[in-house]
N, C-alpha and C positions, 0 to 999 in steps of 0.2 A: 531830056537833057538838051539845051543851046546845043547848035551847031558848034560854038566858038570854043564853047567848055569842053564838047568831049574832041576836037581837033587837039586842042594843048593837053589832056589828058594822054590822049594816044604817041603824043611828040614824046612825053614825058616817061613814057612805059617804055618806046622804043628806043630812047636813047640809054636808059636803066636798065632794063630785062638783061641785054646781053654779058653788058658789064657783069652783073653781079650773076648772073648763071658763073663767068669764068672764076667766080670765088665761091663756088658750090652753095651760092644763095647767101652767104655772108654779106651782110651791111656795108653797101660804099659809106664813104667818107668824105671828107675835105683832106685828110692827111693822105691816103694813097691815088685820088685823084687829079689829074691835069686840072690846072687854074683853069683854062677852058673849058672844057666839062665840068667843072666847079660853078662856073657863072653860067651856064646854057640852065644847065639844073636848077641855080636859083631864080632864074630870070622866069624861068615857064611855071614856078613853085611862087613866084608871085605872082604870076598872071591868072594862076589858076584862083588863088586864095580872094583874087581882085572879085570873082564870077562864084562865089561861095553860095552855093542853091539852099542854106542851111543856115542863115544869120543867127546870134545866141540859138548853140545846138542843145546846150544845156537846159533850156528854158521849152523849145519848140520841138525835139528831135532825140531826147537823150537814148532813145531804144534803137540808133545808128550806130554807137558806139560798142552796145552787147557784140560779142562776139573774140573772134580771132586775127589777131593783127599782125604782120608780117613786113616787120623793120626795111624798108630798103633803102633810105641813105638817113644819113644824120650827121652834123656836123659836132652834136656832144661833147666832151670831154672823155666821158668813163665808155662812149661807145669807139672814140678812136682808138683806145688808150689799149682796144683788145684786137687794134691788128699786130701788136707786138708783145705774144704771151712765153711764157716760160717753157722752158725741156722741148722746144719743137712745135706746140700746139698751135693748131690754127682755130679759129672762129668759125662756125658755121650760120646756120638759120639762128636768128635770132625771133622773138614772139614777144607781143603783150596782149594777155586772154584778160579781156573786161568780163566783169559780172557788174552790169547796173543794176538790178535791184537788191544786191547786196556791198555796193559801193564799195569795192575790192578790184582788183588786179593782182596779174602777175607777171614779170617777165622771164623769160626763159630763153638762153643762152646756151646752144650745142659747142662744144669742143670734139675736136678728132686732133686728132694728130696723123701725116702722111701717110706714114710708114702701116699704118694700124694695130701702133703699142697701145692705145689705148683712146675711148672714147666715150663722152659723161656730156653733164650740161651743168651750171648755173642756174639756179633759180632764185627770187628775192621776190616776195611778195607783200603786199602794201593793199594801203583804205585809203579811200579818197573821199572828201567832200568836196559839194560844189559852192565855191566863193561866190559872194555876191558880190557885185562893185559897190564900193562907195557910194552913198548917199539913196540906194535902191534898194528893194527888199524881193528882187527879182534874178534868179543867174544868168549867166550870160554864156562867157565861153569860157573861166577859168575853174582849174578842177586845184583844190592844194591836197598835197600827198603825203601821206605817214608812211614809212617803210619797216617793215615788220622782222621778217626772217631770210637770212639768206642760206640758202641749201645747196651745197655741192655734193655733186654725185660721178660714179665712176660706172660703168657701166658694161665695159669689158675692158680688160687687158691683155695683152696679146691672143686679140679674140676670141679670151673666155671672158663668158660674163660674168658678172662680179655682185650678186645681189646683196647680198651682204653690204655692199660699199653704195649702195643706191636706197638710202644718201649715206655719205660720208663722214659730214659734217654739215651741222647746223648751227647758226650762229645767228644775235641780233643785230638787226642791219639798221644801224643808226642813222637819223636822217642829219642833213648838216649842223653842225652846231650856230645855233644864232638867226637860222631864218628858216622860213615855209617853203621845201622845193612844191614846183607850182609847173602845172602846164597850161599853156593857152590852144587851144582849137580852132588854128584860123582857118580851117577847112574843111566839111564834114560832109559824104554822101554814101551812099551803098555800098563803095568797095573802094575807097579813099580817104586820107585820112591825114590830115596837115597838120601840127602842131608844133610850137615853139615855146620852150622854157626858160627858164633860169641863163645869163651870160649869154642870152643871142641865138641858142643853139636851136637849131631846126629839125626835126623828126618826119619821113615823110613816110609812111607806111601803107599796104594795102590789103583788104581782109580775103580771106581764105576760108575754106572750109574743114580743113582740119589741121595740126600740127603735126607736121612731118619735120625728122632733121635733115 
């Protein structure tokens, strides 16, 4: 790894880690965020994407992405949208577990609540294929997503557990009506992982070796 990569790497972990340790590992945002901390974060999330040791990962590198991914900031819609949930709940760890040679995911979504009336996770799993660009018969970095099922589970209630309720409710998770949600990979290595989708929104995630909430 450049000298220069893994300095703004490290900038990037130190100025994240703590933050989101004080949301028990919960996804920063741009909604609960200082504007300043907003732009440090995008500032070093372009410079890294600039030094990308992984150009088209999908074509050179796609077995970087196999594994366990662990959300830590994202500027989304449907990822801000869950620092403000219903009855008290808070968000916790957040995940996207890749299977590339079965061209699948899934994301998985911890809830607690303070008190410890109860606590469950979200899940919504999806296929992916990888787009090609225009005019090439070769992939690059864009992956388009179909969303399949989304599963809510309850897991205990006033800390009994609740297996019965694990899951709850399952339901099909319709993707938007009228276009392809789609993500682009502007950054791909060992234990980092940049990407931006649909509306702007930016994803910055880093893998782990197992899913813990």
């Amino acid at each position: 790894m450049s000298l220069e990569r893994q300095t703004l790497k490290q900038k990037l972990s130190t100025l994240i880690q703590p933050l989101q340790t004080a949301k028990r590992g919960a996804p920063l945002t741009n909604r609960t965020l200082s504007a300043t901390t907003c732009q440090q974060i995008e500032s070093l999330v372009t410079a890294i994407e600039a030094l990308n040791p992984n150009l088209s990962p999908l074509l050179y590198s796609p077995q970087l992405l196999d594994g366990n991914w662990w959300l830590n900031y994202s500027t989304a819609r449907e990822i801000r949208s869950l620092d403000k949930l219903p009855l008290g709940l808070k968000v916790g760890r957040i995940y996207q577990i890749i299977n590339v040679p079965n061209q699948s995911f899934l994301n998985q979504a911890f809830v607690y609540h303070p008190l410890g009336l109860a606590k469950g996770y979200v899940k919504v799993t999806a296929k992916f294929e990888i787009a090609k660009p225009a005019g090439t018969v070769l992939p690059d970095k864009r992956i388009n997503v179909e969303f399949l099922e989304r599963m809510i589970s309850i897991q205990k209630l006033m800390g009994v557990p609740t297996p019965k309720l694990d899951p709850a409710k399952v339901v099909p998770a319709r993707s938007p009506e009228g276009r392809i949600p789609f993500l682009e990979i502007t950054y791909l290595d060992d234990d980092l992982r940049i990407g931006r989708g649909g509306e702007g929104s930016l994803f910055v995630l880093s893998k782990v070796s197992e899913v813990t909430p």
